[in-house]
C-alpha positions as CSV (number, residue, x, y, z in Angstrom):
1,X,0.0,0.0,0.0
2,X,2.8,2.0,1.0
3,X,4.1,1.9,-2.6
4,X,1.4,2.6,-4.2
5,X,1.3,6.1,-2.3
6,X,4.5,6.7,-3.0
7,X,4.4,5.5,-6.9
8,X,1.3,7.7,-7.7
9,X,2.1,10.7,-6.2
10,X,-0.7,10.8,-3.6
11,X,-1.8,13.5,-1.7
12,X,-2.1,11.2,1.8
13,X,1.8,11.1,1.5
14,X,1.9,14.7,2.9
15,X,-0.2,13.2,6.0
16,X,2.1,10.2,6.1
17,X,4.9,12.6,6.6
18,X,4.0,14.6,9.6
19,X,5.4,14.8,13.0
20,X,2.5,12.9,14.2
21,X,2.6,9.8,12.4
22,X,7.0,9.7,12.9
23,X,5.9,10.2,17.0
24,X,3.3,7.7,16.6
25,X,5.0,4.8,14.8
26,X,7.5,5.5,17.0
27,X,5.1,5.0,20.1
28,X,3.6,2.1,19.1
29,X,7.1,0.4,18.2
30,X,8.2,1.2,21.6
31,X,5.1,0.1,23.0
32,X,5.6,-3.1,21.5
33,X,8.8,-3.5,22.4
34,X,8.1,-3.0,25.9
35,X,5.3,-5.5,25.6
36,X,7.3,-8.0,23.9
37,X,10.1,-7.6,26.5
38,X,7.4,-8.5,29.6
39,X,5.8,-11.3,27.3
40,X,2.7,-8.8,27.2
41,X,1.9,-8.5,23.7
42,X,1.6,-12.3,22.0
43,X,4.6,-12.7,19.6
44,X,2.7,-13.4,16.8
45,X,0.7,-9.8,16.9
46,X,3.9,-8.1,17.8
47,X,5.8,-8.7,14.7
48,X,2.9,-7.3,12.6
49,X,2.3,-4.5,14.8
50,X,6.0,-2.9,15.6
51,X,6.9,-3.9,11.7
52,X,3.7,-2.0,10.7
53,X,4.5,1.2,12.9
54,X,8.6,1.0,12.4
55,X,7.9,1.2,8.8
56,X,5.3,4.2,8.9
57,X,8.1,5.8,11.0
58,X,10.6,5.6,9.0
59,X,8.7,6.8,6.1
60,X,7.7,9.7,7.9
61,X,11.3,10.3,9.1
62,X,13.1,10.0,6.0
63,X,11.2,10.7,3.4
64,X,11.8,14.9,3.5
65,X,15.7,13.5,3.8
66,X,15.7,11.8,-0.3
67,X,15.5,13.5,-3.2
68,X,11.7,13.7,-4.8
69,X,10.4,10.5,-6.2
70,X,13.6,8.5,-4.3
71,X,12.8,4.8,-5.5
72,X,14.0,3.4,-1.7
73,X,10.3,4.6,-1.1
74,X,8.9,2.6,-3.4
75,X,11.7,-0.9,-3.4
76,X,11.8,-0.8,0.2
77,X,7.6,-1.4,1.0
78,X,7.4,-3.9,-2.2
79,X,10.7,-5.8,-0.9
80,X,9.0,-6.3,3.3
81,X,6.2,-7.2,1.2
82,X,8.1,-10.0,-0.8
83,X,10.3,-11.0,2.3
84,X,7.6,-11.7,4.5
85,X,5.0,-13.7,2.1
86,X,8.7,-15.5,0.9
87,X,9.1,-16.4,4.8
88,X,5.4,-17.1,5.4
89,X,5.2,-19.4,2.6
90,X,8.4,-21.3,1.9
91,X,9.1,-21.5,6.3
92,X,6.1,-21.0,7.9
93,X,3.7,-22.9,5.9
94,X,6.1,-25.7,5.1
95,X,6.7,-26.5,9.0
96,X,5.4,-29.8,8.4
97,X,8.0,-30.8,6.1
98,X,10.6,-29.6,8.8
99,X,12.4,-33.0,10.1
100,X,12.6,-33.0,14.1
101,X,16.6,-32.8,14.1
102,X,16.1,-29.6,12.5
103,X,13.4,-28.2,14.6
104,X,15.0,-29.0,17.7
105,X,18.4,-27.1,16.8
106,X,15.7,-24.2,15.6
107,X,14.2,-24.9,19.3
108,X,17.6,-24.2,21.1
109,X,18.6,-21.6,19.4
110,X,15.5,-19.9,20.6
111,X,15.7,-21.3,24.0
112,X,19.2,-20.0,24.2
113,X,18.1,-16.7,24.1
114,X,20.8,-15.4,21.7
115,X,17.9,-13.8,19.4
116,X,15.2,-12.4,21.2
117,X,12.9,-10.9,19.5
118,X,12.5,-7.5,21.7
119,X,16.2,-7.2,20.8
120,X,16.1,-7.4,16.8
121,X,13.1,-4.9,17.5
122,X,15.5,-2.4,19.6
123,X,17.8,-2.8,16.5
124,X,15.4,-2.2,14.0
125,X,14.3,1.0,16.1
126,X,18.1,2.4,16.7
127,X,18.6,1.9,13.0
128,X,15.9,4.7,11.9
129,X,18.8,6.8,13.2
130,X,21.3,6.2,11.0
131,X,20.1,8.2,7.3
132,X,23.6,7.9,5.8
133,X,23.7,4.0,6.6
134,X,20.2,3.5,4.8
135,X,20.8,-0.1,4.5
136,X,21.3,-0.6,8.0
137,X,17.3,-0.5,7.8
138,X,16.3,-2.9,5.9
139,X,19.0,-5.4,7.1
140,X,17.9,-5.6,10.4
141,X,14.1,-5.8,9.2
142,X,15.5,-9.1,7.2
143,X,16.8,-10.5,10.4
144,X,13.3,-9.7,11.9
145,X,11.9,-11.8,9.4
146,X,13.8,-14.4,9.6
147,X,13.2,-14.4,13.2
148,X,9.5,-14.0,13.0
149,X,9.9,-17.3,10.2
150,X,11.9,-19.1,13.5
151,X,9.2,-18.0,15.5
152,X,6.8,-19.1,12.9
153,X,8.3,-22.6,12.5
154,X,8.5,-24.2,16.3
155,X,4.8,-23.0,17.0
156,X,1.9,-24.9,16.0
157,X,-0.4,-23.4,14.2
């Protein structure tokens, strides 16, 4: 949806810029985090909301920063997009096929506590500030999704 705004030149992306929506994506991915952190907010629900909200954020935040018509507005959307239905579909909804070997060494590695998920979400977040590193961004939303796929994986469905 997010490209499409930004592909035809819509009015709503002058709303989608605004201090409010940077302060409120921002809110909300905190909020999240937080939540996520005291196993508040289900895992599941928290992926789709802080990723939903980080990414409205960091619209807001760097799109007066690129030149007019940048394409990392409109590749960057279509490419979360494409990551997450990749994960969803080739991970997530092959679980089944997954041998046990395999799903306990994705079990320990979760148990371990190595990759928490609050933490990938704290490094998404921290990356928003970095506008000369704008890859930074999207590489820690990949590690997100693979860890949301992890997640995906070990619980039943």
């Amino acid at each position: 949806m997010l490209a499409l705004i930004v592909q035809t030149g819509s009015q709503l992306q002058l709303a989608l810029v605004s201090p409010v929506v940077i302060y409120g994506g921002l809110t909300i991915a905190i909020v999240t985090i937080i939540g996520r952190f005291f196993k508040i907010v289900p895992e599941k629900i928290s992926y789709d909301i802080f990723s939903s909200s980080i990414l409205l954020a960091w619209f807001a935040n760097w799109k007066p920063l690129f030149v007019k018509d940048s394409p990392i507005f409109f590749f960057f959307p279509v490419y979360f997009a494409l990551i997450i239905a990749f994960a969803a579909l080739f991970f997530i909804g092959q679980r089944h096929k997954i041998d046990r070997d395999s799903l306990q060494r994705m079990q320990a590695i979760v148990d371990s506590g190595v990759v928490q998920p609050w933490f990938v979400m704290v490094c998404v977040l921290v990356t928003l500030n970095f506008e000369k590193h704008f890859l930074l961004y999207p590489v820690m939303m990949t590690l997100l999704t693979i860890r949301y796929a992890l997640s995906g994986c070990l619980k039943p469905k």
